[in-house]
Residue, then its C-alpha position, 0 to 999 in steps of 0.5 A: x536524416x539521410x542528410x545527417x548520416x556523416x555528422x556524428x553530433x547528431x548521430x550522438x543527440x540521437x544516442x543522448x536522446x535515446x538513452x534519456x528516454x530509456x531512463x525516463x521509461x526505467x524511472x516510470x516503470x520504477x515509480x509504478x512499482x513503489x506505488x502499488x508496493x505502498x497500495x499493496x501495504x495499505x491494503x493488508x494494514x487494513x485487513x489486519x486491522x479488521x481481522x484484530x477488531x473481529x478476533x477482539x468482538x469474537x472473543x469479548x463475546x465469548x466471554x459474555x456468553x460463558x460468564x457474567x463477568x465478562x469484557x462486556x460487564x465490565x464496560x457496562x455493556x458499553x460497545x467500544x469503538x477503536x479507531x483505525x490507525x491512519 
């Protein structure tokens, strides 16, 4: 390098270099947080999920047990199944 120190094109490629490299590391760092924001949704869309199938059993069971015409007479006793949404 000390050979290049009076030649300004490769005192700008090492600029250009630099700067490129910053960016990149600005792009990853950016990339990084979109992904774990998206984890993060997931993850809280299931426990939501499974907070409405256990509020939604917890409330057919009350039913059954204070009448006998409740949610569960009324499918036949039948256990219903929802499917996650994916």
């Amino acid at each position: 390098m000390s050979s290049q120190r009076g030649n300004p094109d490769a005192m700008n490629r090492l600029a250009f270099t630099i700067a490129f490299t910053e960016n990149a590391i600005e792009n990853i760092q950016n990339s990084e947080f979109s992904i774990s924001d998206a984890d993060i949704a997931e993850e809280i869309s299931a426990f939501t999920w499974a907070q409405v199938l256990s509020q939604a059993a917890t409330a057919m069971l009350a039913g059954r047990f204070s009448s006998a015409g409740s949610a569960a007479a009324a499918t036949g006793g039948a256990l219903i199944t929802l499917p996650y949404p994916r």
